[in-house]
C-alpha positions, 0 to 999 in steps of 0.5 A: 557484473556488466557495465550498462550498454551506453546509448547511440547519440548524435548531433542535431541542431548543435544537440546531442540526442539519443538515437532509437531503432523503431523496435527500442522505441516502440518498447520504450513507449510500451514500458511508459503506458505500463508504468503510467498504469502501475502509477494510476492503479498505485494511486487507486489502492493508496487512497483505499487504504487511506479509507480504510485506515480511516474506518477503522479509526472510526471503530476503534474510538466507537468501541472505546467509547461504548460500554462493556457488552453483555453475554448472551443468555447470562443476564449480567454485564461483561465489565472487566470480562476479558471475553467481552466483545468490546475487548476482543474487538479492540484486541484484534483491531491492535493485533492486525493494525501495521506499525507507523510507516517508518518512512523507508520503502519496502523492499522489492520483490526477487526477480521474477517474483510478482 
């Protein structure tokens, strides 16, 4: 592995700054305006997410507090039916729902992979 190539500096007003060709700046700008994109779109689905976090949360203190529903067409309660539509919904919103952020970040992708 090649170590990382070191900036061109001078002096300027008794500063060391770093020193750019117009292509290197123009690219760094470009990355700048992507990333601030990325950020600003990050932010958007956060907050979506946080919404439907939040939904869902909603559906499953509904679904807890309702009663067992009944079978279409047999006339008699569901109660302790494992079938329910109270239990199948309340078993999937389980199934699907993410592990508490454990505070570590994801990996991210191989290179090249997007």
């Amino acid at each position: 592995m090649s170590s990382r190539p070191q900036p061109r500096t001078m002096a300027s007003d008794g500063q060391q700054v770093v020193v750019l060709a117009p292509g290197e700046y123009e690219r760094l700008a470009a990355a700048r305006r992507k990333l601030g994109g990325q950020a600003a779109h990050l932010h958007a689905m956060k907050r979506e997410l946080q919404q439907a976090r939040a939904a869902l949360d909603d559906i499953e203190k509904v679904l807890a507090e309702a009663p067992e529903c009944h079978q279409p067409g047999s006339g008699q309660s569901a109660v302790g039916e494992p079938n329910s539509l109270r239990r199948r919904l309340q078993a999937v919103l389980r199934t699907h729902r993410p592990a508490p952020h454990s505070g570590t970040s994801p990996k991210p992708p191989p290179h090249g992979a997007s």
